[in-house]
C-alpha positions as CSV (number, residue, x, y, z in Angstrom):
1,X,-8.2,-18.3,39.7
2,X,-7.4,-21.7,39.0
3,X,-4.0,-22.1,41.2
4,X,-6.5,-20.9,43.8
5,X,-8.8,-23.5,43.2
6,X,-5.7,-26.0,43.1
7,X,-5.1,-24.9,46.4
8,X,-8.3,-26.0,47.8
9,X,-8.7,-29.2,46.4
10,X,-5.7,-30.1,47.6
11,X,-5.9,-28.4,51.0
12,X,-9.4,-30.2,51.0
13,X,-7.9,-33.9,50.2
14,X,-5.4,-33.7,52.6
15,X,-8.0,-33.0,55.6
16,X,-9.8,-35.3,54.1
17,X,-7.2,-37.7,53.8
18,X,-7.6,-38.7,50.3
19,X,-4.6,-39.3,47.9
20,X,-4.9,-36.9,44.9
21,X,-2.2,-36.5,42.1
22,X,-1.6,-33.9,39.3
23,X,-3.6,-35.8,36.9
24,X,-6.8,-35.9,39.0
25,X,-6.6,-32.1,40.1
26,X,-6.0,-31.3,36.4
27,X,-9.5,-33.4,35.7
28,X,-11.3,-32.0,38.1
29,X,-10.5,-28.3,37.6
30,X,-11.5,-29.2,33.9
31,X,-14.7,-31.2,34.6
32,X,-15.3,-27.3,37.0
33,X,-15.2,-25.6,34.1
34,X,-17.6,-27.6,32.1
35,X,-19.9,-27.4,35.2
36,X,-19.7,-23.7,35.4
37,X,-20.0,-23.3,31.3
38,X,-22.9,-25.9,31.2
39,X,-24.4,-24.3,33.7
40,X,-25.7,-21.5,32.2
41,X,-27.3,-22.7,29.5
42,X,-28.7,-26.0,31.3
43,X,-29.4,-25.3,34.2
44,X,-27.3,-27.9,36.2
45,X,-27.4,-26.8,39.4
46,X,-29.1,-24.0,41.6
47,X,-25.7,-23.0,42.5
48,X,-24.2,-20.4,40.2
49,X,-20.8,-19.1,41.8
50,X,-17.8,-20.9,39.9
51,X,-16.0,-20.9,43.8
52,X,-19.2,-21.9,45.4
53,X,-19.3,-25.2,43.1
54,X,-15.9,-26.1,44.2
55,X,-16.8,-26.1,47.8
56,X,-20.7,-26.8,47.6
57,X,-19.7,-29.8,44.8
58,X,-16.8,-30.9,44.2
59,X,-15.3,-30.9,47.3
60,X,-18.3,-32.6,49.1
61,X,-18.5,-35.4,46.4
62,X,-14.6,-36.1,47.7
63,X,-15.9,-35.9,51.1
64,X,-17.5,-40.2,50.2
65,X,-14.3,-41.2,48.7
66,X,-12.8,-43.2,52.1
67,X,-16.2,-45.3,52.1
68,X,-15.8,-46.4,48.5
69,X,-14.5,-50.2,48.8
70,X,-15.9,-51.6,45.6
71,X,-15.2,-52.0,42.1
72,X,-18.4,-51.4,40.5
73,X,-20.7,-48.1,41.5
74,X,-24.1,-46.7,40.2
75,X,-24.9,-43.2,41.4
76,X,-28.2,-42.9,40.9
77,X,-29.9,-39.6,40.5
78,X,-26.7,-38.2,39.7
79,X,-28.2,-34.9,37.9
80,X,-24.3,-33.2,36.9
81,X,-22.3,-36.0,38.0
82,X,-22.4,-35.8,41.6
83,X,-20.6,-37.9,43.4
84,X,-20.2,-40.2,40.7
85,X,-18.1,-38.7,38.0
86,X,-16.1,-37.1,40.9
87,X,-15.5,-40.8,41.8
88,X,-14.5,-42.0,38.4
89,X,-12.0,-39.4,38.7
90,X,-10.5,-40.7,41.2
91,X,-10.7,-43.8,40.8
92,X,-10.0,-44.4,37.0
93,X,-10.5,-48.6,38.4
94,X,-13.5,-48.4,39.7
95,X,-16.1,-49.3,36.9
96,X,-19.0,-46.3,38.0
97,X,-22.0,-45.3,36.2
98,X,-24.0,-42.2,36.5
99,X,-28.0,-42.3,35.9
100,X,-30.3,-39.4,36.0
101,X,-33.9,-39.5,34.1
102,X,-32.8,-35.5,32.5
103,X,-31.2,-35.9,29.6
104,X,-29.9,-32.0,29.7
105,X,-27.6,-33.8,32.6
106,X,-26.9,-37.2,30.8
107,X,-25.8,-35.1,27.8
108,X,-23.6,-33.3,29.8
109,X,-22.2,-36.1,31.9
110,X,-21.3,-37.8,28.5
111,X,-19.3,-34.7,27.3
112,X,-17.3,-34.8,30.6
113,X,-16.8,-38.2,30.0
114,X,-15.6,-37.4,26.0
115,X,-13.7,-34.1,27.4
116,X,-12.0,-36.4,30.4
117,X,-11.3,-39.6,29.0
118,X,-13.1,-41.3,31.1
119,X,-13.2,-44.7,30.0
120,X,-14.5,-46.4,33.4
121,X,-18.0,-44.3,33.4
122,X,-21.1,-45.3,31.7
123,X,-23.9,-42.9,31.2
124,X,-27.4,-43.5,31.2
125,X,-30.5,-41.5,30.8
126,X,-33.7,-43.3,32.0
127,X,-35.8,-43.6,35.4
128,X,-34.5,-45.7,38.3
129,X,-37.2,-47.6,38.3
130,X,-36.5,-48.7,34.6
131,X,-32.9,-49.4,34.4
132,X,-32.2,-52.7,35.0
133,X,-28.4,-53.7,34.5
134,X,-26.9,-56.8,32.8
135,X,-24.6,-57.1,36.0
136,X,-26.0,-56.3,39.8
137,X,-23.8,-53.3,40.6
138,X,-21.9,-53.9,44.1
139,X,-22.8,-50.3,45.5
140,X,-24.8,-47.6,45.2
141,X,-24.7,-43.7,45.8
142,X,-26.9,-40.9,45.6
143,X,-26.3,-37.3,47.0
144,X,-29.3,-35.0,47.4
145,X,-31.3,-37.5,45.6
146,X,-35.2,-38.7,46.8
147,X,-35.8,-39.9,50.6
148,X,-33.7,-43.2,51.6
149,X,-36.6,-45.5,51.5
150,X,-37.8,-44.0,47.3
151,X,-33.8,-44.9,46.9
152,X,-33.6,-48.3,48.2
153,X,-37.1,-49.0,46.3
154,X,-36.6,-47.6,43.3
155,X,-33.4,-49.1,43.2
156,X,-34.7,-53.1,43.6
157,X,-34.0,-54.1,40.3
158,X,-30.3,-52.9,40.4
159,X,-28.6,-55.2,43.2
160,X,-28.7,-57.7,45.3
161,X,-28.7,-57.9,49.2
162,X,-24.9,-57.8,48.8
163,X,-25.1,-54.5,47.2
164,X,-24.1,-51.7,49.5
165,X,-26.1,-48.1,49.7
166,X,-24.1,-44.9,50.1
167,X,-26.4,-42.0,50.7
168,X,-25.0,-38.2,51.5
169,X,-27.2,-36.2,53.2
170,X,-27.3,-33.0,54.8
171,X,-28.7,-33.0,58.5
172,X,-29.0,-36.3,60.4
173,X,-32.1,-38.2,58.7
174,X,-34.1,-39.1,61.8
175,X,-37.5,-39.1,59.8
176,X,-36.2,-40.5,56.4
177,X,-34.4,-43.4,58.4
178,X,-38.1,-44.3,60.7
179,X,-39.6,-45.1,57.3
180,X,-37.3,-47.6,56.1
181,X,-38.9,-51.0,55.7
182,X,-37.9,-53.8,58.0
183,X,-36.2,-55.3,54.2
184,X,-33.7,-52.5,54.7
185,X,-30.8,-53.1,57.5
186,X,-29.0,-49.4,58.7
187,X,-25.8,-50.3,59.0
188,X,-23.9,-46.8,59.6
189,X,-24.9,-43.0,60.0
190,X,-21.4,-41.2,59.4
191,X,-21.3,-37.2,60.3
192,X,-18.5,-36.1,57.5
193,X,-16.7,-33.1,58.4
194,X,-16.4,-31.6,54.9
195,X,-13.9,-28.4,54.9
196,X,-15.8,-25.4,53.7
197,X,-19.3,-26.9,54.4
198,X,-21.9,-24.7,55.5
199,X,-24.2,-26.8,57.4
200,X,-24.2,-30.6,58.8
201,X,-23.6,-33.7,56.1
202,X,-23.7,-37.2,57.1
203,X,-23.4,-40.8,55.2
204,X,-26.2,-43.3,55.6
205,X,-25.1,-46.7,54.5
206,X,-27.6,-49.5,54.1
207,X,-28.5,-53.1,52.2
208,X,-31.1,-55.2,52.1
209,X,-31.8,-57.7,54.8
């Protein structure tokens, strides 16, 4: 099952047009497994077929890796890792780290991170609203996480107007976008075509004005 797996990540980069060696198909597939074994027990995700979490998952999470420029990430609301341990993977330069305020998912994200080697993500387990970083990180991503306006907001002590917001969402946000504040500039709605996606995803990127 694995090769088949192989198969798809790979057939997925290449329409995606992402670069992926050995070494990062090899970390994925073994950060898959720990989803699927974790699962189980924690209760990770709602969705419970091993192939469904390549597609519904992994493969989505690659589906932001052409719109991240910068060296420095937080993925907020990151709950198993998703996007951001997906983009520590692939880029082991990019300095990323994943926040979520369930510390069944932070202990988890910190085994991958053991289990992986991952040495450019840091792991923390607290609110949004309460983290406040020693650095302002340069971007910030979130998939499936809170409306666009609670993710700006909650997010005010983490940037600065410089600081860039990645958000993946399913169907075009019309409402979640009216509500922004006039403090919060739309600079991009992106539809991504995501091979084997079952409905309509798009990337809202934002900053402060």
């Amino acid at each position: 099952m694995s090769t088949h797996y192989q198969e798809k990540l790979l057939t997925a980069a290449r329409q995606l047009g992402i670069d992926i060696n050995d070494r990062q198909i090899e970390q994925l597939l073994h950060y898959h497994q720990l989803l699927v074994k974790w699962n189980k027990a924690y209760n990770l995700t709602a969705v419970r077929d091993a192939e469904d979490m390549i597609d519904r998952h992994l493969i989505d999470s690659l589906a932001i890796l052409p719109f991240i420029q910068y060296d420095d990430i937080l993925d907020v609301g990151s709950g198993g890792g998703l996007p951001g341990l997906v983009i520590a993977i692939m880029n082991p330069d990019i300095r990323v780290t994943v926040l979520d305020s369930n510390g069944k998912k932070t202990r988890f994200c910190t085994q991958v991170k053991l289990e992986l080697q991952l040495s450019n993500v840091t792991v923390v387990h607290t609110r949004l609203e309460n983290y406040c970083p020693a650095q302002p990180h340069a971007c910030i991503t979130s998939r499936a996480f809170a409306s666009l306006r609670d993710m700006v907001e909650l997010s005010a002590g983490c940037g600065t107007s410089a600081t860039v917001y990645l958000a993946m969402k399913g169907q075009y946000p019309e409402a979640e976008l009216a509500e922004l504040p006039a403090t919060v500039e739309l600079l991009n709605v992106k539809e991504l075509l995501v091979p084997g996606a079952d409905g309509e995803r798009h990337l809202v990127t934002l900053n402060r004005v």
